[in-house]
N, C-alpha and C positions, 0 to 999 in steps of 0.2 A: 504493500500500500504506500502511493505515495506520500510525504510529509504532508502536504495541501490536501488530501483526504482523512487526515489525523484528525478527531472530534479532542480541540485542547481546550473546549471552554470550563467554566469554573461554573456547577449548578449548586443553587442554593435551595435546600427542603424544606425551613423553619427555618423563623427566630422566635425567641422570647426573652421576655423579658420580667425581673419577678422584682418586687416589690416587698420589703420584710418591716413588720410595722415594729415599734418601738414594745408593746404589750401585748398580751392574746387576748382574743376576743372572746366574748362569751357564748353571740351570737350573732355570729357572719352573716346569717341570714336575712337578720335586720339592719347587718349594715347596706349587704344586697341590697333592700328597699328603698334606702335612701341613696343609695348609687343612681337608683333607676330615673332618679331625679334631677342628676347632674347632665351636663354637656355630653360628656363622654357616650354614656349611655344613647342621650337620644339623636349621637351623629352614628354611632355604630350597631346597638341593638332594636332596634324600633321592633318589637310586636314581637320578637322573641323569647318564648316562656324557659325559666331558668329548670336546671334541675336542682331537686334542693336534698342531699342526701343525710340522715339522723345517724353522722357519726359521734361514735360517746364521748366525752367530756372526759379523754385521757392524754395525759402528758405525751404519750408513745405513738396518739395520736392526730398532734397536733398542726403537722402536716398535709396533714390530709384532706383534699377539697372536698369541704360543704356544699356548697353551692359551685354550681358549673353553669354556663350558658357558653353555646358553642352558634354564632355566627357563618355565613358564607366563604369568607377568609380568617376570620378571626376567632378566639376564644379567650374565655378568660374563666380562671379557678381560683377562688377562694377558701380560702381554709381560715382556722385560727390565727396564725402568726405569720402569712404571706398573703399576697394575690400574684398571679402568676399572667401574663399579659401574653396569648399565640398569636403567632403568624403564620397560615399555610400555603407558600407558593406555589403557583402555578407548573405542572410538571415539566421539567426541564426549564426552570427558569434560569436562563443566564444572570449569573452574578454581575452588578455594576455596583460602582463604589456608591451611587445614588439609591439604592436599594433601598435603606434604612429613612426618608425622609419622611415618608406618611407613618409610618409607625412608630416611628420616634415623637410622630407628632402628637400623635393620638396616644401613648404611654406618658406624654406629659398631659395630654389632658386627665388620663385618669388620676396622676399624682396633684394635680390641682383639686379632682374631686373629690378623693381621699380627705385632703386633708383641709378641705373647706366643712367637713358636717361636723361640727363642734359638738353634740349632742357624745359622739363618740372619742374625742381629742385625740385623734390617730396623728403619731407621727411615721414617716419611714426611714427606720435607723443602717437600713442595708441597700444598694442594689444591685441586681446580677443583671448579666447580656449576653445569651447566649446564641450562637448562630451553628445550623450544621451542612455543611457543603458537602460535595462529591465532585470529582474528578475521573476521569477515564483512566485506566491504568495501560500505559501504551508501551510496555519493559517485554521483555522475555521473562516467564514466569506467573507463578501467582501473585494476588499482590499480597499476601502475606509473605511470601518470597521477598519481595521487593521490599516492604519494611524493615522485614528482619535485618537487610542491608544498611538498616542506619546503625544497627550495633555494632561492636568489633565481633570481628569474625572467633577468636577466639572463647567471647561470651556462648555465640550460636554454635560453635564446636561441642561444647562442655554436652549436649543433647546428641545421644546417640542417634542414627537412622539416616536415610537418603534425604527427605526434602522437609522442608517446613511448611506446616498445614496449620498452623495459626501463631498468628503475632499481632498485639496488641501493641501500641505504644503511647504513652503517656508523662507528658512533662510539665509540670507546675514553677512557676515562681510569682516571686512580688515585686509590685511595680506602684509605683508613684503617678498616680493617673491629676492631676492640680493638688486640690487638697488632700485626696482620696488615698488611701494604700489599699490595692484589688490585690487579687490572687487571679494571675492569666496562666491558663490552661491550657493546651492542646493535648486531642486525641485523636488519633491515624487508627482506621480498623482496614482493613482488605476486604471486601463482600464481591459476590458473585450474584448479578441482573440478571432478567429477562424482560429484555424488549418487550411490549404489547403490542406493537404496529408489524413486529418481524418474527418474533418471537425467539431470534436473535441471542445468543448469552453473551455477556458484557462483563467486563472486568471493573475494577471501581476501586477507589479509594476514598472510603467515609470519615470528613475530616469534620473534629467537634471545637469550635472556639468558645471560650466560656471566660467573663473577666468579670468579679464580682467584689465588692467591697469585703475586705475580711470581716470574719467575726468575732475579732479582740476588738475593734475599734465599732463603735457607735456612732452613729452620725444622725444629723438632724435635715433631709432634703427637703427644701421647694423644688418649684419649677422647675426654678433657671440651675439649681442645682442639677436636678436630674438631666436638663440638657446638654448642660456641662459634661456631666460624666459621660452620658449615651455616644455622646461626640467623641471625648476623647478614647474611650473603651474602642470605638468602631475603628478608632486608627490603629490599634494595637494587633488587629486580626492577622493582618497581613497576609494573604491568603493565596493572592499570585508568590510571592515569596516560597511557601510553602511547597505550591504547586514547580514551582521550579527547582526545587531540591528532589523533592520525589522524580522529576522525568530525570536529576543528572545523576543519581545514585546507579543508576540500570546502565 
């Protein structure tokens, strides 16, 4: 195949974006109601009935979305001690650095809704930004094959047998995002597709960016905070980067 028939674009599957409030709620449910009051709601859920789930009043459970309402592109979940803000792209959506501007827009609408119902005095002391992309895997081999390539050879030695049939990879640090200290994340998995229109199998690399305010540190966002951050977070992904290390490793 020629190079000019190589598929090198960057797809992007989701974002989200989550939201951790300052205290846990009693009941999300009624915060639900008075959401449904705000901007947010009546530019993105108009006439859509929420799901409302009677999870128990347990510490171990506090994660866990109450209420759900899931929109044509969008969703969002609620629990005690987050909201969780989706984004479902369209399939095969090419990646542009302009991806993020409606959603960005509208996850600061919601932190404005948030934290305008005083009845409830929600602040949000964390925030995360997660996006998961995919690329074509264009190497000889599988692409857990090809991961394993960014280890030393010696590490992937130390494993008896002919080939490598799975490799995960996962690297965390911290970063100084303005005021903020996140924790940025990447994860590389290898998966094997099938086309729908060909039925086709496709090679892939599943890449997860995740940059989220730690949680030693508390913070108090507005708005223009959480603009702030969603902006500088989105610079941090760097995702051609990414993609260009993976095609030169092979």
């Amino acid at each position: 195949m020629s190079d000019s028939k190589i598929d090198k674009n960057v797809y992007i599957n989701n974002s989200q974006i989550v939201f951790f409030f300052n205290k846990k709620l009693d009941r999300p449910d009624k915060l639900y109601s008075k959401l449904e009051e705000t901007n947010f709601f009546k530019n993105n859920f108009i006439d859509i009935t929420p799901i409302i789930i009677p999870i128990p009043d347990d510490e171990k459970l506090d994660e866990v979305p109450v209420v759900q309402v899931q929109g044509d592109k969008i969703s969002l979940a609620l629990s005690r001690v987050k909201v969780t803000f989706s984004y479902q792209f369209d399939d095969k959506y090419v990646y542009n650095k302009n991806y993020t501007d409606n959603f960005f827009r509208q996850a600061i609408d919601l932190c404005e809704g948030l934290i305008s119902i005083p009845i409830f005095d929600i602040k949000i002391s964390r925030v995360g930004f997660i996006s998961n992309y995919f690329v074509k895997c264009i190497g000889e081999g599988s692409p857990d094959q090809q991961i394993s390539n960014l280890l030393n050879s010696k590490i992937r030695d130390v494993l008896s047998g002919e080939s490598i049939s799975e490799s995960n990879f996962r690297l965390a640090k911290k970063v100084d995002i303005g005021e903020f200290v996140a924790n940025n994340l990447l994860t590389l998995q290898g998966a094997l597709i099938t086309e729908i229109a060909t039925g086709d199998e496709s090679k892939i690399f599943l890449i997860q960016r995740d940059v989220n305010t730690i949680q030693e540190n508390k913070y108090e966002f507005n708005k223009e905070k959480v603009k702030s951050f969603l902006t500088k977070a989105a610079n941090q992904i760097r995702i051609a980067d990414i993609q260009r290390i993976l095609y030169e490793i092979n």
